[in-house]
N, C-alpha and C positions, 0 to 999 in steps of 0.2 A: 643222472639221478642214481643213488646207492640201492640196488635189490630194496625188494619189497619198502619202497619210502613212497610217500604220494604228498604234493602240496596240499596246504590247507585248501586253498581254492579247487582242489579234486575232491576233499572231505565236504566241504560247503558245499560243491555242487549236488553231492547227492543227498544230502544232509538237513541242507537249509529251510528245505519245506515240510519237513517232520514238527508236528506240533510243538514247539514250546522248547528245542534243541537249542536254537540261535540263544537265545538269554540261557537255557542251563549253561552254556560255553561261555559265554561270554563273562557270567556270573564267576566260573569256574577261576579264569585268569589277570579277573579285578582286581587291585588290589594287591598289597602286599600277600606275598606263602613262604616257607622254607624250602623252595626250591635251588638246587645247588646254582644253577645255571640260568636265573630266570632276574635278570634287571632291570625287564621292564615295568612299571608301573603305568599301570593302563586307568590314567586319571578318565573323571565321565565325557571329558571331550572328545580323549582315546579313545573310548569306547562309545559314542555316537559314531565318530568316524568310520568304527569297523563296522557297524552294526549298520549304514550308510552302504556299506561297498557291499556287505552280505545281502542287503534286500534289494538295491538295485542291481547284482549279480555282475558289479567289478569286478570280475575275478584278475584279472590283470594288476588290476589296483591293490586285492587285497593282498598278491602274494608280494607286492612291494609298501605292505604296511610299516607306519603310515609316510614315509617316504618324505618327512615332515625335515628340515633344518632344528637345530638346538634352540635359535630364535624365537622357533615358531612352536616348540615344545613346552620352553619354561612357562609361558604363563599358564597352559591348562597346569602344571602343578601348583602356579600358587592362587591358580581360582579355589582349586579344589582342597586347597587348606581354610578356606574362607569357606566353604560350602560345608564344611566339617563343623562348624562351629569353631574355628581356631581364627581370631579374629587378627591375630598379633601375628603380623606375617613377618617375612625375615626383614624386612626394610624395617621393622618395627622392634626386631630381636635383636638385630645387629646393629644398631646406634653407635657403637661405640664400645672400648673395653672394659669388660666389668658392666655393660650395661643391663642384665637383671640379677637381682636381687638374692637369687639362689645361687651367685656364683660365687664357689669356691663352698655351698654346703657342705659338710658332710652326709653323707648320704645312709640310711640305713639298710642294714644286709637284705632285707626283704624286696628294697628297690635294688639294689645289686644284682640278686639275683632276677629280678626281671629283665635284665639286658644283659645278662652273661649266662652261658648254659655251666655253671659247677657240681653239677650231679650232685650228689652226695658231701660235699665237699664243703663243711661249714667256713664263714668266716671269723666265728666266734667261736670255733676251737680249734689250738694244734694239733697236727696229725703226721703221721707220716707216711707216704703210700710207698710201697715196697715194690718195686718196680723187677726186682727179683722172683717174685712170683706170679703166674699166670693170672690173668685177671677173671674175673670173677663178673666183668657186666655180661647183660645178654648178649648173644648173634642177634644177627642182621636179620629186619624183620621189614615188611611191608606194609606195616599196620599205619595206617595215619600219611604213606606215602601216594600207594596207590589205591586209586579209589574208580570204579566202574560210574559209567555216565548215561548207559543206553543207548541203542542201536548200535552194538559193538564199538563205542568207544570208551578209553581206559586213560584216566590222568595219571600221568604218575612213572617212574622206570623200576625196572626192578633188581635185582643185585647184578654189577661188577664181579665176574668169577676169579677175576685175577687180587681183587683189593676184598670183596665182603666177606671173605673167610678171618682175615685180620679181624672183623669189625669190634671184637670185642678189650681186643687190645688197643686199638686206634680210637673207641669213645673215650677208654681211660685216658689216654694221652693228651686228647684234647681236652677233656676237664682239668686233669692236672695243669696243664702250661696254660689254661684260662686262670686257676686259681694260684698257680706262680708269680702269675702276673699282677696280680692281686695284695698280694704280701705287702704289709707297710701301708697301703691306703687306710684311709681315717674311714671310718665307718661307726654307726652308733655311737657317735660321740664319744669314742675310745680313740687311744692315739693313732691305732692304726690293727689293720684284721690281726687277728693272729696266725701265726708263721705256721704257711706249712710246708715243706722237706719231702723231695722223692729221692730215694734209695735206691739207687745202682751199686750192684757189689759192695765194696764196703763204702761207699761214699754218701754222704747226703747232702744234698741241693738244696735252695730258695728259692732261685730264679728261673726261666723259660730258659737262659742263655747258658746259665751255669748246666743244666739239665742236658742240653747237646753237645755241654765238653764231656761233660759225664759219661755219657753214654760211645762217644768216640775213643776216651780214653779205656772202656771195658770191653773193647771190639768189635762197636758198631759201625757201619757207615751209614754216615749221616749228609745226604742232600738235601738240598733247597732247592726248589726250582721255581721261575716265575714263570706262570703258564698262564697261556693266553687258548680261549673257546670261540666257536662263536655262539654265542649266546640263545638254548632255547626256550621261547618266555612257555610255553602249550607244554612239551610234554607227553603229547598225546600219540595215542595207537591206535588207528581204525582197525578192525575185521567188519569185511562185509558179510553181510548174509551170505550164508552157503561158503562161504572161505574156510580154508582149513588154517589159514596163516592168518597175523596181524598184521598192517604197516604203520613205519614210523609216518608223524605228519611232521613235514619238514615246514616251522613258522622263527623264522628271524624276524626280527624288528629291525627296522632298514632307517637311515638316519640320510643325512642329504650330506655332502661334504663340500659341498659348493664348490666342488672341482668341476670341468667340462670334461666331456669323457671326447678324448679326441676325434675328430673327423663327425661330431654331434653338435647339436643344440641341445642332448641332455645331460643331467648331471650326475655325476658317479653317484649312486645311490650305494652305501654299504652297509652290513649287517652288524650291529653292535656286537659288541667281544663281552664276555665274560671272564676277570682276569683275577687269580689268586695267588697266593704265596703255598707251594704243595711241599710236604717232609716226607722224606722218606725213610724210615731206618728199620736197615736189617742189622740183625747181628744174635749174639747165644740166648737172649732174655726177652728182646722187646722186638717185635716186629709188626709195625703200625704205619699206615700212610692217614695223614692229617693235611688239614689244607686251613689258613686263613684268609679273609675276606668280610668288608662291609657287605651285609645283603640287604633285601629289603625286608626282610624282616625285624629290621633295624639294629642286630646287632653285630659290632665286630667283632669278632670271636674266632678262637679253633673250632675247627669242626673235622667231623667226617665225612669222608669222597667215595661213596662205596657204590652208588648208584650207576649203572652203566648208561656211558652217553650213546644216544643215536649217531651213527656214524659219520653225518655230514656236519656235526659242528666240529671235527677234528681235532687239533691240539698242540701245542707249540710250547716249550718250553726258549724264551726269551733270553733266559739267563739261568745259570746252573750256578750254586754256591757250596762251598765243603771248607772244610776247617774254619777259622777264623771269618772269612766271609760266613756260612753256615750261621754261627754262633751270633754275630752283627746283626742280622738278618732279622735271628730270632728274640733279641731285645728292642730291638725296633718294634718289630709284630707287639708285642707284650707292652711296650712302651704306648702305640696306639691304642690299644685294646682299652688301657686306663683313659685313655684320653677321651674316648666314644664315652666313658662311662660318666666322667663330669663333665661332657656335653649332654649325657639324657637328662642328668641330676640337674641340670642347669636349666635347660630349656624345655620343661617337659611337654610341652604344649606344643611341641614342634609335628606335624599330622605325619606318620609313616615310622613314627620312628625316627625322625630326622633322618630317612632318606631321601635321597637326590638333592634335600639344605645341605646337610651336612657331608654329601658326597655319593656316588654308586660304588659299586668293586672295583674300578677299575683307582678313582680319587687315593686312596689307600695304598694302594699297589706302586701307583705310580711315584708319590712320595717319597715311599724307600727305594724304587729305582735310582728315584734324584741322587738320592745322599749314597749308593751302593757302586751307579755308575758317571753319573755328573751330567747325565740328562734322562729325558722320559720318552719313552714312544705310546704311548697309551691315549684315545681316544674314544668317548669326551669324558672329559673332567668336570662336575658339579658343583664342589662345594665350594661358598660363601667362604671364603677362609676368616671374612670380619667374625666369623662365629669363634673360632678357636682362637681365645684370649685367655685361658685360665690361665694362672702364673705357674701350676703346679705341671705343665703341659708345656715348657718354651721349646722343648727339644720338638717334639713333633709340632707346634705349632707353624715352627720356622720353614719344618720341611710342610707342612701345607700350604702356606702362604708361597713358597718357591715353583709349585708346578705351573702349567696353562690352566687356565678358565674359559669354560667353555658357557657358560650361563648366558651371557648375553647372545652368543654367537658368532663370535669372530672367527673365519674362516681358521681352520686348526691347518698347522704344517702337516707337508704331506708324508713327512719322516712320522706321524703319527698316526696320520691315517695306514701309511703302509705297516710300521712297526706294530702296529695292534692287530692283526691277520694269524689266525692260529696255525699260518702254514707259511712258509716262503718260495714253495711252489704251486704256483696259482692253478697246475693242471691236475692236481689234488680234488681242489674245490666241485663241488657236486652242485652245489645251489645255481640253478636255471639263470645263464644270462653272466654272472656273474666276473666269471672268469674271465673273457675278452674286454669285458671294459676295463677289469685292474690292470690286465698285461698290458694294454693301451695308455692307459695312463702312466703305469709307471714306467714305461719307455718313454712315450712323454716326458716326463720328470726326471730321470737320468741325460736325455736331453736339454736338459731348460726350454719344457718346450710345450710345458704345462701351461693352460689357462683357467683362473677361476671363471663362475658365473659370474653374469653380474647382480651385485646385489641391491637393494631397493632403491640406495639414493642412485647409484649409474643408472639403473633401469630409468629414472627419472629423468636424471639429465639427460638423459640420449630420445627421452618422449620428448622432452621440451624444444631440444634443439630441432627436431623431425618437425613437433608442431610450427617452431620458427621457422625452418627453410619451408614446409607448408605455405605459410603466411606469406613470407617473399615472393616465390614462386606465384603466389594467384594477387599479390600486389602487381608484379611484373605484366601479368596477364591482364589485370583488369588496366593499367595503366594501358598498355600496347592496343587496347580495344576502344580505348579514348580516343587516342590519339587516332589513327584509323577513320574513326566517326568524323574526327576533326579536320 
């Protein structure tokens, strides 16, 4: 365990019996938030489930919540789009291409702006933002991020000292290459927004893509990197009474990989990843780190990464991009971006945002790995790709439709399981337990020597045939006690 961190199940133990705590937390983590790092959706199955292990005092159980297969996850999300009142589940939205009514709308700027964050940044007038001059938004602020819970706990992290000095140049950058991206789309029944142009030196831009030759050519460097977390849904900080200090609660969401963890009967249980596209550019004018990613706050967009992670979800950079890669990278991101936006136009009824329908962080990410490196390591993949049929969309629909699917449950490759790990040395990893079952398995797997579980229909046939040789066996018996009498 990392200094000063404590599991949830050490916060619920002394926690759980305080009046009315268990449902403030619970309440706390329902639900979509705008947390950088947080992709779970804790539908109300989810959250019986915990609230199940909290009062019967699992603590075992809860720190491998919910320790559940993909299988056995999708349907609480599509009960609880039914439980929403969203009656038109995706078996109903995804019929077929073009199959509702809104697709291919125009959309008006007031819905645009509810699934893209464009600051100030109209769609209904040119502008040009002068990227020559210091920006003008506020610093980094806590307001709205962390919020106090009682008996010394705190949701929420507080600034990155190495990125939230940036922050006020990294929110402009991410509103700018949100509304680059933007450019040319129909909106209000106009041919398309109108154009807006960032300025570096003497040059002015359109695009996300043109924006990072730009900035390369005035002497910046400009990275991409694909980084992989593990993902944490909490957030949270205990101080106990009388503590001078706070601790991180270390809570993963743990997912089933239906691998066998060797020398066991039990199953690799592993912690979902949180996985984004991160920019980095230094250079004489602009110096901003941005990240994109679907969240569950349903929208795909740039954002800012200013928030300091707790130490045990670490951090991995996948893949690193500059020049021409860089610039691909970044019309892909931009090329999505639009794409989320005539999938909200389209399906508005979809519960979350059309998150986990329409895909988590990782569905996104993975996509442009496809098309950047000619396969994915990311694990699990969400989206219904029958969703993404707009025509104005084929480039990114193609690379959606090209990843794995993980919705029904099919055991994912273990190149996925292992490549989605925000580390590639497993004696990094902090999280209790953890470590000896990957290094096991994946000696296993460089082996060939890996076994899955078995899943529902083996588990059957292997009951059936036990019951049959049963059968035999006390035929045999009862025969041999006849004959004997006889």
């Amino acid at each position: 365990m990392p200094p000063m961190t404590i599991l949830l199940s050490g916060m619920m133990r002394e926690l759980s019996a305080q009046p009315g705590f268990t449902e403030a937390m619970l309440k706390q983590i329902e639900g979509p938030n705008g947390s950088k790092n947080g992709p779970a959706l804790l539908t109300p199955g989810l959250v019986h489930r915990m609230r199940e292990l909290i009062l019967g005092k699992d603590w075992a159980g809860l720190d491998r919540f919910p320790g559940w297969t993909m299988r056995e996850i999708n349907p609480t999300v599509r009960v609880v789009g039914r439980l929403a009142g969203r009656d038109a589940a995706a078996e109903d939205l995804a019929s077929g291409p073009g199959a509702t009514t809104s697709a291919g709308r125009r959309p008006s700027a007031k819905e645009v702006s509810g699934y893209i964050d464009l600051g100030a940044l109209s769609l209904a007038e040119a502008q040009v933002v002068n990227l020559n001059q210091p920006s003008q938004l506020p610093a980094f602020t806590t307001a709205g991020i962390v919020s106090p819970m009682g008996y010394g706990v705190v949701r929420g992290d507080g600034p990155d000292p190495a990125i939230a000095p940036m922050h006020a140049e990294s929110d402009r950058l991410a509103q700018l290459l949100n509304r680059l991206s933007l450019n040319g789309v129909a909106v209000d029944g106009a041919t398309a927004a109108k154009p807006v142009a960032a300025r570096v030196g003497t040059m002015e831009v359109t695009t996300p893509e043109a924006l990072m030759e730009a900035l390369a050519a005035t002497g910046h460097q400009v990275m991409v990197a694909d980084a992989r977390y593990f993902a944490n849904f909490g957030h949270f900080h205990y101080q106990r009474a009388g503590s001078q200090q706070s601790q991180d609660v270390m809570m993963p969401f743990w997912v089933d990989s239906q691998i066998r963890v060797p020398g066991t009967r039990r199953p690799l249980l592993v912690p979902v990843i949180h996985a984004e596209y991160e920019w980095f550019i230094r250079g004489p004018r602009v110096n901003a780190d941005v990240a994109w990613y679907f969240g569950i706050d349903g929208k795909a967009e740039f954002r800012t990464m200013d928030e300091l992670n707790q130490p045990w979800v670490l951090g991995r950079h996948a893949h690193e991009y500059r020049g021409a890669d860089a610039r691909e990278v970044t019309r892909l991101a931009g090329k999505m971006t639009v794409a989320y936006v005539h999938e909200h136009i389209a399906r508005p009824e979809l519960p979350f945002g059309g998150y986990y329908t329409l895909g988590v962080c990782q569905d996104g990410v993975a996509a442009i790995e496809k098309k950047m490196t000619g396969a994915t390591t990311l694990f699990p993949n969400t989206a219904d790709s029958r969703f993404f049929d707009d025509p104005r969309d084929t480039e990114i629909n193609r690379l959606m439709e090209a990843i794995p699917k993980d919705r029904e449950g099919a055991a994912p490759a273990p190149e996925r399981i292992f490549g989605s790990l925000p580390t590639e040395d497993f004696a990094q990893i902090t999280i209790p337990g953890l470590a000896g079952d990957l290094q096991q398995s994946r000696d296993a797997w460089e082996k060939n020597a890996l076994h899955r579980m078995p899943g529902p229909r083996h588990r059957l046939v292997v009951a059936l045939e036990l019951l049959g040789a049963a059968l035999a066996i006390l035929t045999v018996v009862l025969l041999e006690r006849k004959r004997r009498r006889t």
